[in-house]
N, C-alpha and C positions, 0 to 999 in steps of 0.2 A: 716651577715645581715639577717634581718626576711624577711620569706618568705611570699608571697602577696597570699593566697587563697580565691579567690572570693566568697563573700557572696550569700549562696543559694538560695535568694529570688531573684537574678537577679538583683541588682540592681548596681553592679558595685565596690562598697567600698568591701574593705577587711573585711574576718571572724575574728574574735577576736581570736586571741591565744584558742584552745581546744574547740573550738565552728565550727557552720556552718553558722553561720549568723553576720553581724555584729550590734553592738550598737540598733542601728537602729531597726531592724528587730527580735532582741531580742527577745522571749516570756517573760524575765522580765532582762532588763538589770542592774538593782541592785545585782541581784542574781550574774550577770555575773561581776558586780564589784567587789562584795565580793569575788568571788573565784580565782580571780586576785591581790587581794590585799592579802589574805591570801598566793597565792605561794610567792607574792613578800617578804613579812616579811618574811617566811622563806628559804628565801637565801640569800647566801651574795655576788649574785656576780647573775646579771640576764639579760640575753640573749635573742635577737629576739623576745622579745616579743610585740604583736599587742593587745592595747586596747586604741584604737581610738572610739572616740564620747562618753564614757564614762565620770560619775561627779563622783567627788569623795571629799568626804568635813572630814576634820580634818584626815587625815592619816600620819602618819610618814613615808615617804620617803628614812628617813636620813639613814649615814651610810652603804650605799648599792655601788655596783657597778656597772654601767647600759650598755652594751655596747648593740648598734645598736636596739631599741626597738621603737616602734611607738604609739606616744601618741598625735596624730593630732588630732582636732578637740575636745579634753576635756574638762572639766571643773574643776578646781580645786580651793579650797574654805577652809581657812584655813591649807594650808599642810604644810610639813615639808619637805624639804630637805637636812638639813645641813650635812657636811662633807661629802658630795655623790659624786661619781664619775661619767663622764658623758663621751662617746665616741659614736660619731655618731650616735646623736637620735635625734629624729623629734618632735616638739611639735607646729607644724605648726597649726595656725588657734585657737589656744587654749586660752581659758579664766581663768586668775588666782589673786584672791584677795586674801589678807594678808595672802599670804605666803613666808615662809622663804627659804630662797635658802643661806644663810652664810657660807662661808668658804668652797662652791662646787667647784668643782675643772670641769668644762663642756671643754670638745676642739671638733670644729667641730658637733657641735649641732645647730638646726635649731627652732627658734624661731617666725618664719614670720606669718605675720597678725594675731599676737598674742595681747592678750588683759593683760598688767600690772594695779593693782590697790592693791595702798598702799603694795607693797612687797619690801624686802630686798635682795642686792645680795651682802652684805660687804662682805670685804674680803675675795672674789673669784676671782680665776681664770677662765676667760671669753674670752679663745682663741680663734680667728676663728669659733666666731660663731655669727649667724645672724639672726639681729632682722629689716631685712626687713622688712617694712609697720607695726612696731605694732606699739599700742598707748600704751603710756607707763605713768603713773598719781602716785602723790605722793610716788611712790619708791626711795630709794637710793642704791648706787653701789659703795657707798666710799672703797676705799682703795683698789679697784679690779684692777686685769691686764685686759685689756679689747685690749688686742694685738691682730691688723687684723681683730677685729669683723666689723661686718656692721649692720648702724641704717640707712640706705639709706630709705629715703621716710617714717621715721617715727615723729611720735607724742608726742613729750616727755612734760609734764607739772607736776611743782611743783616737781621737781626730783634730788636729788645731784649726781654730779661723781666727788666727791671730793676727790683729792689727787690722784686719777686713773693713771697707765697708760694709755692714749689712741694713741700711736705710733703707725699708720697706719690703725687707726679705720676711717671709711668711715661715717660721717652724712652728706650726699651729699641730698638735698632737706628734711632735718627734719628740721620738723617744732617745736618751743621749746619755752615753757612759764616759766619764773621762773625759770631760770635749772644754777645751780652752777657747773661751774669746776674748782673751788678754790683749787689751788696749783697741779693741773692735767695738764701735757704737751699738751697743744692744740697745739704748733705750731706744732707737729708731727702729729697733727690728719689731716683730710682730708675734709675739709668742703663743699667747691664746685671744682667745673672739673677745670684745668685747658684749659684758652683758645687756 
């Protein structure tokens, strides 16, 4: 798991992977994106790495293996993530339009008060991971296993989980406009508490 080094300026958020400052406090956090994006394509396999509060638009993600990395509070804008593997990484608070996530393979990844617009999660696997409080807008998630995930307290509009597993997925107070789960086991999912 990545390690948390306090950003120099005091202000409390974590330094960025190879830096003393975070996003924020950057002298030019573009710079700090690119040098981040650049180790990430060249590896195929990437570790504890911390690049929280950073934007990052049209990057290929795909392909890679991500284990334990922190990418809270981002921005992402056309990316790619297909066939990428995901193990206990945080993308909590983060905002992502029309990007692909197809055929990722995510378990125990953190999603929350994250912002979905117009993105794809087809045919992934979507285990135990949580999309606490996002708002989630014109996405689909057909054909994904979405086992033990949680949408608790979230927003979902104009979005399909069609065909999905969702056996033991929690949408306990989402809120949902237009949402298809044609031919997806809802009686296994979990809507509200029991009394």
């Amino acid at each position: 798991m990545f390690t948390l080094y306090p950003c120099a300026a005091g202000c409390g958020k974590p330094s960025l992977s190879g830096a003393k400052t975070c996003a924020q406090h950057s002298a030019n956090a573009d710079l700090e994106a690119g040098r981040l994006i650049h180790y990430i394509q060249s590896q195929h396999s990437v570790k504890d790495l911390v690049c929280s509060g950073l934007h990052f638009t049209s990057i290929d993600f795909s392909h890679r293996r991500y284990f334990g990395c922190n990418f809270t509070g981002c921005t992402f804008t056309l990316c790619v993530f297909t066939r990428s593997f995901f193990r206990m990484n945080f993308f909590d608070f983060s905002q992502f339009t029309e990007c692909d996530f197809s055929k990722t393979d995510f378990q125990f990844t953190s999603f929350a008060g994250s912002t979905f617009q117009d993105c794809t999660f087809e045919g992934s696997e979507l285990v135990h991971v949580n999309f606490t409080g996002a708002h989630i807008t014109d996405s689909t998630f057909n054909d994904s296993n979405l086992y033990n995930s949680r949408f608790i307290n979230t927003k979902i509009i104009s979005s399909d989980f069609i065909d999905c597993n969702v056996k033991k997925t929690f949408f306990i107070a989402s809120k949902q406009e237009q949402v298809s789960f044609k031919s997806s086991n809802t009686a296994e999912a979990v809507f509200e508490l029991e009394q």
